[in-house]
Backbone as CSV, one residue per row, in Angstrom:
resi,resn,N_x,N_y,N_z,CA_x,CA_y,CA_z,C_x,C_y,C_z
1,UNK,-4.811,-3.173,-30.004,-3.797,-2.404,-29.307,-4.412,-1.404,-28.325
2,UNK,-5.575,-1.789,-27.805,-6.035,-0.317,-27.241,-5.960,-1.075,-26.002
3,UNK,-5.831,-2.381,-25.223,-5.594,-2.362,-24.029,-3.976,-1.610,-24.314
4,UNK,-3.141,-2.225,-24.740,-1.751,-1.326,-25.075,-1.757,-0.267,-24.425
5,UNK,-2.680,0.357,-25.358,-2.786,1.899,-24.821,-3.069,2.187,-23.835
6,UNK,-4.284,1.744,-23.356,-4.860,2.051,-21.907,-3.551,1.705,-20.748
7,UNK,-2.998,0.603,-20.790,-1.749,0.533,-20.373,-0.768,1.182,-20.043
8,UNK,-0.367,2.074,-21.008,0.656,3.087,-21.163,-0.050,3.974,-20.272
9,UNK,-1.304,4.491,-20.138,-2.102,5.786,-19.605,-1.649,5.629,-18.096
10,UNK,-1.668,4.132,-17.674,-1.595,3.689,-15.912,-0.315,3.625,-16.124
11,UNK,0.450,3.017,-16.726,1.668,3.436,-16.444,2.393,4.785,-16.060
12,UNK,1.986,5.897,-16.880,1.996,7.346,-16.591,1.488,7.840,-15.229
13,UNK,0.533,7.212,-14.648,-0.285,7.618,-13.499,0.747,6.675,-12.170
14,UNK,1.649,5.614,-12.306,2.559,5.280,-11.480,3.338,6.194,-10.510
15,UNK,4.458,7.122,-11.021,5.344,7.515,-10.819,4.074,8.669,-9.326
16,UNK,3.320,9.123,-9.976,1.923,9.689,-9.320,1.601,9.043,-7.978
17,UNK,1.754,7.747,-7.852,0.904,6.999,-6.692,1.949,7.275,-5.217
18,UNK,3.186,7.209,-5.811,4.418,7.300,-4.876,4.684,8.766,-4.926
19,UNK,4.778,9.373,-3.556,5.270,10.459,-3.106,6.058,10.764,-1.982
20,UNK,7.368,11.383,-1.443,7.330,11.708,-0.361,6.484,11.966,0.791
21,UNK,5.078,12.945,0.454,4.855,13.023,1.598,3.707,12.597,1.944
22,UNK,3.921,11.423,1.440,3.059,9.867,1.972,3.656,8.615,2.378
23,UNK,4.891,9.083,2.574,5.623,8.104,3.307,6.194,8.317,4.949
24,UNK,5.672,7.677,5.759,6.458,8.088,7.184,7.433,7.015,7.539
25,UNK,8.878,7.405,7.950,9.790,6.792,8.507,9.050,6.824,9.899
26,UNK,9.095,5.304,11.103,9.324,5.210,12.125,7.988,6.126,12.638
27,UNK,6.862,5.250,11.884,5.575,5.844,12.125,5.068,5.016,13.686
28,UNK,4.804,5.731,14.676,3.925,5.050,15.817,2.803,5.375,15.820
29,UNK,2.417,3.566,16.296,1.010,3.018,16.355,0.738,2.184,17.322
30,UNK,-0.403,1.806,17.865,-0.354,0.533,18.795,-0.780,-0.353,17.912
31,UNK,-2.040,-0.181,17.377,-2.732,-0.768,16.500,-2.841,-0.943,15.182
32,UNK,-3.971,-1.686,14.329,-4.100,-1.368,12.559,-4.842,-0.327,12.723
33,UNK,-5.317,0.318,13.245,-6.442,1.712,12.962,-5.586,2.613,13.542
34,UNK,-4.723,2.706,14.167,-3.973,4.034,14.351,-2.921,4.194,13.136
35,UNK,-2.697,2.377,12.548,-1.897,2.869,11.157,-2.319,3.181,10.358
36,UNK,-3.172,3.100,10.094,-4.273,3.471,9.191,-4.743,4.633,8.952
37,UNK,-5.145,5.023,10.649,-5.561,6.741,10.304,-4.002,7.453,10.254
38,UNK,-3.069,6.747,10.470,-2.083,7.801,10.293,-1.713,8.361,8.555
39,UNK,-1.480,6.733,8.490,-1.550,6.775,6.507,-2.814,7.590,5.663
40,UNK,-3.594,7.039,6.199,-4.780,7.425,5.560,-4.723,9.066,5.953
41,UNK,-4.735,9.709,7.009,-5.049,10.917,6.766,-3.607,11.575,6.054
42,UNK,-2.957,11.241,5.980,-1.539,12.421,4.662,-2.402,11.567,3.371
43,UNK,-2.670,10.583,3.418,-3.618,10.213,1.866,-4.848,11.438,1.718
44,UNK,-5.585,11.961,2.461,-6.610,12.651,2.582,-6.156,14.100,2.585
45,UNK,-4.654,14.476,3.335,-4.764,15.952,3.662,-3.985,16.155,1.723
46,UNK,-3.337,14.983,1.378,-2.833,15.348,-0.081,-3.673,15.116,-0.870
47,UNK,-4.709,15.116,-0.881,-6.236,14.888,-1.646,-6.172,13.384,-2.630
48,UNK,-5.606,12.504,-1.918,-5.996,11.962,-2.879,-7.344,11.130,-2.486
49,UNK,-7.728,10.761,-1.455,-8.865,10.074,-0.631,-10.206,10.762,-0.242
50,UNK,-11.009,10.470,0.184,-12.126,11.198,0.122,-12.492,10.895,1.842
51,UNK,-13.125,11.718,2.263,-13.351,11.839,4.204,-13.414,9.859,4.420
52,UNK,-14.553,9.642,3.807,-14.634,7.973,4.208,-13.773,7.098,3.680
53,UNK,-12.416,7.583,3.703,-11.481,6.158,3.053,-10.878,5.413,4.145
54,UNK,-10.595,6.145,5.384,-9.874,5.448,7.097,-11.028,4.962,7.425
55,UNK,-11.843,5.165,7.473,-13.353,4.234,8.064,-13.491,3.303,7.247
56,UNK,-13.663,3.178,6.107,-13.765,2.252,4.462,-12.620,1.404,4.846
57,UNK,-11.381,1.597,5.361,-10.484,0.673,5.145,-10.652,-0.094,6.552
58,UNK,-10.605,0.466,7.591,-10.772,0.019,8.641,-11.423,-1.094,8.694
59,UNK,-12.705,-0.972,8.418,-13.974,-2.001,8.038,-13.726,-3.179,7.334
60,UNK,-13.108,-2.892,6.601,-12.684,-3.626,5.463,-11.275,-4.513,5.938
61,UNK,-10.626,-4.040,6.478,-9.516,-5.137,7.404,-10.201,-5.567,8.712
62,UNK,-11.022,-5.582,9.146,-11.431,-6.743,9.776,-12.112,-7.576,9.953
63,UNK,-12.523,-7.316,8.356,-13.443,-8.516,7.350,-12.561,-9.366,6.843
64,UNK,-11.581,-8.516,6.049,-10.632,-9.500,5.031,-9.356,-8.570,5.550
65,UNK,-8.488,-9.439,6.561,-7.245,-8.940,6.678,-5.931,-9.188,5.829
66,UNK,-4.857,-8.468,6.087,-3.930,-7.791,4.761,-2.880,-7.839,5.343
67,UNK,-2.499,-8.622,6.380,-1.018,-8.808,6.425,-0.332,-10.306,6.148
68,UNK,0.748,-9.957,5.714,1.952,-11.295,4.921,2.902,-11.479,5.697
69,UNK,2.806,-12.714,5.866,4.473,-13.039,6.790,5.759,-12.802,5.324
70,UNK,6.312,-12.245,6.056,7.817,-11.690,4.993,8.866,-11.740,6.179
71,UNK,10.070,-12.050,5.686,10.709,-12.371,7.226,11.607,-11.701,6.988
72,UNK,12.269,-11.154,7.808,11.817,-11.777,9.251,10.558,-10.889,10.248
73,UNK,10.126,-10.247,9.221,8.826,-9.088,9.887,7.693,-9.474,8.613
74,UNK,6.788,-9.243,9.143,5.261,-8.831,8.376,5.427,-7.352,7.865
75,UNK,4.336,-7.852,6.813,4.388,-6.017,5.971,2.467,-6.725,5.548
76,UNK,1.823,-5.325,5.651,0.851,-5.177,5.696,0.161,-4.295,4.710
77,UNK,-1.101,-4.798,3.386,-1.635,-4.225,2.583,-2.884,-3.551,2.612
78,UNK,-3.505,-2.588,3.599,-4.419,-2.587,3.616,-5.060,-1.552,2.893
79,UNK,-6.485,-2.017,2.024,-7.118,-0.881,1.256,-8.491,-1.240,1.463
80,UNK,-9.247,-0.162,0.425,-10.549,-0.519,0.577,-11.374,-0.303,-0.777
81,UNK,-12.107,0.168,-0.850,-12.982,0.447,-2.901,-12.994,1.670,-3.203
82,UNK,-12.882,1.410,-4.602,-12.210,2.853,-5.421,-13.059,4.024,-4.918
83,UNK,-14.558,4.141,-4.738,-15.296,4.972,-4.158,-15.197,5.858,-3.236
84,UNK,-14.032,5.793,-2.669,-13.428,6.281,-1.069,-12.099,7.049,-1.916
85,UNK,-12.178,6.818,-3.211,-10.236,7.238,-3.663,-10.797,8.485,-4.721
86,UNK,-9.855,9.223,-4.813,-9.949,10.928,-5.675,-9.153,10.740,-6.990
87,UNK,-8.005,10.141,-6.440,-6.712,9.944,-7.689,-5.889,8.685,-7.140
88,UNK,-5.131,8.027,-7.756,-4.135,6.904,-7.290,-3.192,7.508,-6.430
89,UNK,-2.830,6.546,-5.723,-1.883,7.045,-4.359,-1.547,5.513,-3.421
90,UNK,-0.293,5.599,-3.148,0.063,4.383,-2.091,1.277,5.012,-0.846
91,UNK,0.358,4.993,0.042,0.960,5.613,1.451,1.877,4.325,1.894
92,UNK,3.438,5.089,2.209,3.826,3.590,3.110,4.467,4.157,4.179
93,UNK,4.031,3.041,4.919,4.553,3.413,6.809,5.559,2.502,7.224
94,UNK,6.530,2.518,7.697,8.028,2.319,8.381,7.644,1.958,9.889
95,UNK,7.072,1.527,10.714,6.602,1.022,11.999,8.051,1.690,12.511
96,UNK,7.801,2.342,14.021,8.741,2.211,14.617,8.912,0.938,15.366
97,UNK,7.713,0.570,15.740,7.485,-1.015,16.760,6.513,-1.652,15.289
98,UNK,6.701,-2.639,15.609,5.647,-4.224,15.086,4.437,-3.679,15.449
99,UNK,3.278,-3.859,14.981,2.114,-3.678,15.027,1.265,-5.051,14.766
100,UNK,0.286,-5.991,14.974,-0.260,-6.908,15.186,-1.069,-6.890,13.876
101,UNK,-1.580,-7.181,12.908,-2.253,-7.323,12.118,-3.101,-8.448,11.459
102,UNK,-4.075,-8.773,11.046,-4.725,-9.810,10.718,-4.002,-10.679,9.942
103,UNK,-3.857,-12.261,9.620,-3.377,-13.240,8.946,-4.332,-12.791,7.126
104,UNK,-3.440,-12.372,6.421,-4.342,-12.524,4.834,-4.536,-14.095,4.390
105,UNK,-5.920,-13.888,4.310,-6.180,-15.488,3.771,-6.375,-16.036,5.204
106,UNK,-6.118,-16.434,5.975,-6.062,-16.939,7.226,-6.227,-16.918,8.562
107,UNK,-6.209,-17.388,9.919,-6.402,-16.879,11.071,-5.270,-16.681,11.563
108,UNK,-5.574,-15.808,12.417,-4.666,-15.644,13.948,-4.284,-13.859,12.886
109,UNK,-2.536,-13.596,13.698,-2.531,-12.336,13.485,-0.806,-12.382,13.093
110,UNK,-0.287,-11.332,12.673,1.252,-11.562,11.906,1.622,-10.305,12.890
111,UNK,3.062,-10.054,13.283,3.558,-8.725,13.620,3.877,-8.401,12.277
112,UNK,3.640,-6.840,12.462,3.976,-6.128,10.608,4.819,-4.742,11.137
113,UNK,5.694,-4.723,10.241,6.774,-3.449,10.812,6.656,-2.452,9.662
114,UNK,6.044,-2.813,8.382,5.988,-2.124,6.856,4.678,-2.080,6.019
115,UNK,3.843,-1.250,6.144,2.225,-0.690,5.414,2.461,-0.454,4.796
116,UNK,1.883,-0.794,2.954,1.557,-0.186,2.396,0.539,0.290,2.406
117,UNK,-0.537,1.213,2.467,-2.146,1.774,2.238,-2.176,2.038,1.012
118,UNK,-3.133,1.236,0.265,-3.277,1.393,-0.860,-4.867,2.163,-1.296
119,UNK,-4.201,3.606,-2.102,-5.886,3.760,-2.755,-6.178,3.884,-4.113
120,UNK,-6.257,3.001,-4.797,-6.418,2.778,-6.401,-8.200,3.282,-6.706
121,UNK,-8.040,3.523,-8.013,-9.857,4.401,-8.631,-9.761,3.544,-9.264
122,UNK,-9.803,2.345,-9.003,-10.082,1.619,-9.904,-9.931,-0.663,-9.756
123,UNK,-10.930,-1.097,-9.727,-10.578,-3.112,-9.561,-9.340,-3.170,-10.475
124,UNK,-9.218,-2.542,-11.428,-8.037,-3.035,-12.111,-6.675,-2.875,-11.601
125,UNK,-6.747,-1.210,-11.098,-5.317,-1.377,-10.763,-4.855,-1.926,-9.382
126,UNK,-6.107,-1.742,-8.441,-6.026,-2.696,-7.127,-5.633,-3.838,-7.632
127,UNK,-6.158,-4.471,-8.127,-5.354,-6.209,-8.486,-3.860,-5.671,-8.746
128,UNK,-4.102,-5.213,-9.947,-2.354,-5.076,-10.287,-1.499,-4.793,-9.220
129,UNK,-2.097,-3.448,-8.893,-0.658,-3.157,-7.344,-0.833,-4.341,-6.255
130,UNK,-1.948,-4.800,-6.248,-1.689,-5.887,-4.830,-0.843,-6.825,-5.428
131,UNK,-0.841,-6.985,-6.830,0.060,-8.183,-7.226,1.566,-7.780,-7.571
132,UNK,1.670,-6.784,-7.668,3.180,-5.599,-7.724,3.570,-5.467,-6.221
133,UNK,2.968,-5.418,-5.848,3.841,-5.163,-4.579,3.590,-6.610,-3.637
134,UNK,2.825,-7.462,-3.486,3.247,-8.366,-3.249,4.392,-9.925,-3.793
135,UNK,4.188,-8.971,-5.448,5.987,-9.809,-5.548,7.264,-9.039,-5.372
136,UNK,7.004,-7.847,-4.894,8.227,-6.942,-4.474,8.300,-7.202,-3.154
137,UNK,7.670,-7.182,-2.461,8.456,-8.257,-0.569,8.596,-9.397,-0.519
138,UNK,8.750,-10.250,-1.769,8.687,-11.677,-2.321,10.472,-11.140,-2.489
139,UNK,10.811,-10.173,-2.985,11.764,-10.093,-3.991,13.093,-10.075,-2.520
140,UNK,14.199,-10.841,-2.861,15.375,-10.710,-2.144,15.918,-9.463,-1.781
141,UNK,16.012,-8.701,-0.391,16.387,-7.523,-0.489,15.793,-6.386,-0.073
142,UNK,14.550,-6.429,-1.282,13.901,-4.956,-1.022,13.057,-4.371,0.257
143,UNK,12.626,-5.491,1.032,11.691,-5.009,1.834,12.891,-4.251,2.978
144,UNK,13.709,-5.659,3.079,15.088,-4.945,4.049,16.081,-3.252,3.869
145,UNK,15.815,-3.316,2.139,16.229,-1.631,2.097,15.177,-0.764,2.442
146,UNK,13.731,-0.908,2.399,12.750,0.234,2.513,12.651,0.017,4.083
147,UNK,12.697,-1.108,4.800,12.847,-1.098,6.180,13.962,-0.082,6.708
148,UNK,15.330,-0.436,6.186,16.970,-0.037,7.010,16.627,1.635,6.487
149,UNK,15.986,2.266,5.356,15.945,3.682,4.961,16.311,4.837,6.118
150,UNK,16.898,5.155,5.969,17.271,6.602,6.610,16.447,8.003,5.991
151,UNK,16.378,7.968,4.842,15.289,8.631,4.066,14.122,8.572,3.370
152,UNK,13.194,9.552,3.136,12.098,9.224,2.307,12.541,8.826,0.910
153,UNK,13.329,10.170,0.911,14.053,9.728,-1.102,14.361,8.546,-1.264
154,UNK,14.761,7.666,-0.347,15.719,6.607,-0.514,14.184,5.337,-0.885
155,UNK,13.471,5.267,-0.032,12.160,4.718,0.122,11.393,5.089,-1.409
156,UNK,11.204,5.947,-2.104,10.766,6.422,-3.288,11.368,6.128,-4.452
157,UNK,12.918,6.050,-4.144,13.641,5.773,-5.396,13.652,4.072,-5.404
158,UNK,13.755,3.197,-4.719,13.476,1.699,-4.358,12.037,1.699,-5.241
159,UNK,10.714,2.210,-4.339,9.409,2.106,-4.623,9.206,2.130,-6.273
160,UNK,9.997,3.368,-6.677,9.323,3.412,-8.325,10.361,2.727,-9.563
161,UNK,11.612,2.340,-8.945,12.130,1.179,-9.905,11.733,-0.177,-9.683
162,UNK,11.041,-0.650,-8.737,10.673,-1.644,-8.386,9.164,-2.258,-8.438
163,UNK,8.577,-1.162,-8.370,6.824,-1.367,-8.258,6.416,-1.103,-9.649
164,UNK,5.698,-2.424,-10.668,4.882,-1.281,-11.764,3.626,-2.025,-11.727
165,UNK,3.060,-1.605,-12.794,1.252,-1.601,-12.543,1.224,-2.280,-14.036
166,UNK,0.778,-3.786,-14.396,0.707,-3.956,-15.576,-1.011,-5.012,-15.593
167,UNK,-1.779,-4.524,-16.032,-2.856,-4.561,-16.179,-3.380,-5.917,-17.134
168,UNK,-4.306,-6.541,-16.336,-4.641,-8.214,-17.122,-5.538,-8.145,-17.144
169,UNK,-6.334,-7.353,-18.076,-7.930,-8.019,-18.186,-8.670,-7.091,-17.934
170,UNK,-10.374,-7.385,-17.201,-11.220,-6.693,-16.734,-11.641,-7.493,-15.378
171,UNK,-12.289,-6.626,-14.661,-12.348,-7.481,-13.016,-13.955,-7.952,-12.580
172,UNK,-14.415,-8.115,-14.048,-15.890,-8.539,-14.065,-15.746,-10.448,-14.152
């Protein structure tokens, strides 16, 4: 029972990752590095990131890019290694325009209107949330309410009935 437990501990640290003021409605960007440093620095000025996490991620999406066709727009995951992260935290950005982003898994490039920035302390819970939130823009609906949002609250209260973190294993 002690993964159990350990379980329950990340579960507690959830409600934590999602905040208001790491979410921007109708964030402008041209690019993935202006979304990035936008996310990334409210990840940094709310401590949860450390100076090298927008450079760390940067790097890191245009090695292995992080956007999903979800329709009728792309939504985009980009993170980088726990080493760059202070505490758990997931920044999400609301595009005012489409932004161009790399194909995940694949070539060419997706328009993406919805970032998550993800910074997990940890391989475990990175798997988990990439796999939590990529069956939540899978899911009928939701991406279209955190898109149509008029508010942050509204974006937060979606995010934490919908997103959880359930942990399989070790990432060795």
């Amino acid at each position: 029972m002690l993964f159990y437990g350990y379980q329950k501990l990340i579960y507690k640290k959830m409600p934590e990752c999602f905040s208001k003021d790491i979410i921007v409605l109708g964030l402008e960007a041209q690019t993935p590095e202006g979304v990035i440093r936008v996310l990334g620095n409210l990840l940094h000025i709310h401590g949860f990131v450390k100076d090298s996490f927008c450079d760390a991620v940067i790097e890191r999406e245009k090695i292995f890019a992080t956007g999903l066709p979800v329709d009728p727009m792309g939504v985009a995951i980009p993170h980088t290694d726990a080493d760059h992260v202070l505490k758990m935290g997931v920044a999400v950005g609301v595009l005012k325009s489409p932004v161009k982003f790399g194909l995940m898994g694949g070539e060419g490039e997706i328009c993406v209107d919805l970032v998550f920035l993800l910074a997990l302390d940890n391989c475990q819970s990175q798997i988990a949330m990439l796999q939590s939130i990529a069956e939540f823009v899978n899911k009928d609906g939701l991406v279209k309410q955190i898109r149509k949002a008029k508010t942050k609250a509204t974006v937060l209260e979606v995010l934490k009935k919908e997103i959880s973190l359930e942990l399989h294993g070790d990432c060795n």
